[in-house]
Every structure is written in structure tokens, then in C-alpha cells.
N, C-alpha and C positions, 0 to 999 in steps of 0.2 A: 158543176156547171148549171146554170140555170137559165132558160128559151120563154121569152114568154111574147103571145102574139094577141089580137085584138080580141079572136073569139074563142082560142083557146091557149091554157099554159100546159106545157109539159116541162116537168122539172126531173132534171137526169140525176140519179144519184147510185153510186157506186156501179154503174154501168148497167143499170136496168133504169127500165124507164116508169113513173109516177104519176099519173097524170092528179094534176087538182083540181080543183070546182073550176066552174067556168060558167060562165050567163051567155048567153043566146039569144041579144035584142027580140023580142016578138018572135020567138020560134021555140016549140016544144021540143024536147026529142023523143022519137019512142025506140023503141028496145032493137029497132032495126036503122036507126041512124048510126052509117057507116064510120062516122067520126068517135060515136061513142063507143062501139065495137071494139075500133082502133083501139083506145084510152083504157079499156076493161084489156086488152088484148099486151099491153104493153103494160098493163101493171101486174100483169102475171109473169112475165118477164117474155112474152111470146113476141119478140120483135118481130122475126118473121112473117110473121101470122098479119100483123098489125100493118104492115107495111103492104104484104101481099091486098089486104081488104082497103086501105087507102089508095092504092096504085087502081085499084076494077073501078072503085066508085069513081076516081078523077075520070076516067074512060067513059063512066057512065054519065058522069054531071059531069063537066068540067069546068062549069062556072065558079061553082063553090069554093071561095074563097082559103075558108077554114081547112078544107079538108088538104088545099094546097100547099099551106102552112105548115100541116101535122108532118106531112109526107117529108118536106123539105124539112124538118126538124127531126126526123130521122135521118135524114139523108146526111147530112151534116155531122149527125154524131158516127155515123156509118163508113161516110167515107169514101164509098166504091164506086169511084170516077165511069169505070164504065158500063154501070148498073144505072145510075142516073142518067147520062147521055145518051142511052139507049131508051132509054120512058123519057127521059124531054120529047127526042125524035122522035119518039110515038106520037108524042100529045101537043107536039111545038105548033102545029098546023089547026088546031082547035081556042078558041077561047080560052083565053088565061088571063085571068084576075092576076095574076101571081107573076107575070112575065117578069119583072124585075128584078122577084127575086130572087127566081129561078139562073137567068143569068150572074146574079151576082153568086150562089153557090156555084156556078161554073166556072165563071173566073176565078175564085176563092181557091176549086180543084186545079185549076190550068197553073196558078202558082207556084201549088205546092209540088206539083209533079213537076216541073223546071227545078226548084230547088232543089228534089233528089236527083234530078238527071245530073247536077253539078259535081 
């Protein structure tokens, strides 16, 4: 499978995650940008880890597009309907770049869990 978003790509491959180069219009990163962390974090195969440090920083910025991106493209490959819906409802009431597309992985979950309840 492969994810790829404006500021960053993450490309999934045999169930760990990869990150690849990425450009950052006008913005440096230094060694404590939480996105990058992520990216170093998930190519060790630390999802957890990566996931836990993109969910604090969305809490801490929430504007940050990218980092709503990462998060949501783990989430995705993740899965756990109510591990996401419980971090929307945390952060639904805050600025979100990303409202969209945060609903549309909710929708995406509300389907597929109707399909097994069948």
C-alpha cells in the first residue's frame, strides 16, 4: 500500500512503516520536529511509539497540518475505531486543518463495522 500527503509520504510495506524524503515548503526541521521523530520512529518499526508522539504534538499544535496527515495515515492502516474516536473527541473541539479528513476515516470505520455486524 502506499499514502502519500502534501508534506509528507509514508509508504507501508510489509507491515512496518517507511517513511521517504519529503520537502517542507520554507521550513527547516530540527532533530526535535515531532513529525520527524514520528518518521525515524516508524521506520524502526516503533508504531506505537510514533503514534503516541504524533497524537501529544497534535494536542500541543493542533494546527499542523502534516502532522494530522501522519497520524491519520497510521490510523488507517491501524484500524482501531475506538482508539481514533476517542483522540478526535479529544481534539474535535480545537482547530483542525484536517477536519475532513478526519471525518472521512470515520466514516470509512462506521462502514466497515456495519459490514461485520451483518
Amino acid at each position: 500500500a502506499y499514502a502519500a500527503h502534501r508534506s509528507s509520504t509514508v509508504v507501508l510495506l510489509q507491515g512496518t512503516y517507511t517513511p521517504s524524503v519529503h520537502a517542507h515548503a520554507g521550513r527547516t526541521q530540527s532533530t526535535e520536529d515531532p513529525l520527524q521523530m514520528a518518521e525515524q520512529l516508524l521506520a524502526y518499526g516503533q508504531v506505537d511509539q510514533a503514534q503516541e508522539t504524533l497524537e501529544s504534538a497534535i494536542r500541543d499544535c493542533s494546527e499542523r497540518v502534516d502532522l494530522h496527515h501522519a497520524l491519520l495515515e497510521i490510523y488507517r492502516h491501524r484500524q482501531e475505531s475506538r482508539q481514533i474516536l476517542s483522540f478526535w473527541n479529544e481534539i474535535k473541539n480545537k482547530y483542525c486543518p484536517a477536519e475532513a479528513e478526519w471525518h472521512d476515516l470515520i466514516d470509512q470505520l462506521n462502514v466497515k463495522w456495519k459490514d461485520h455486524e451483518q
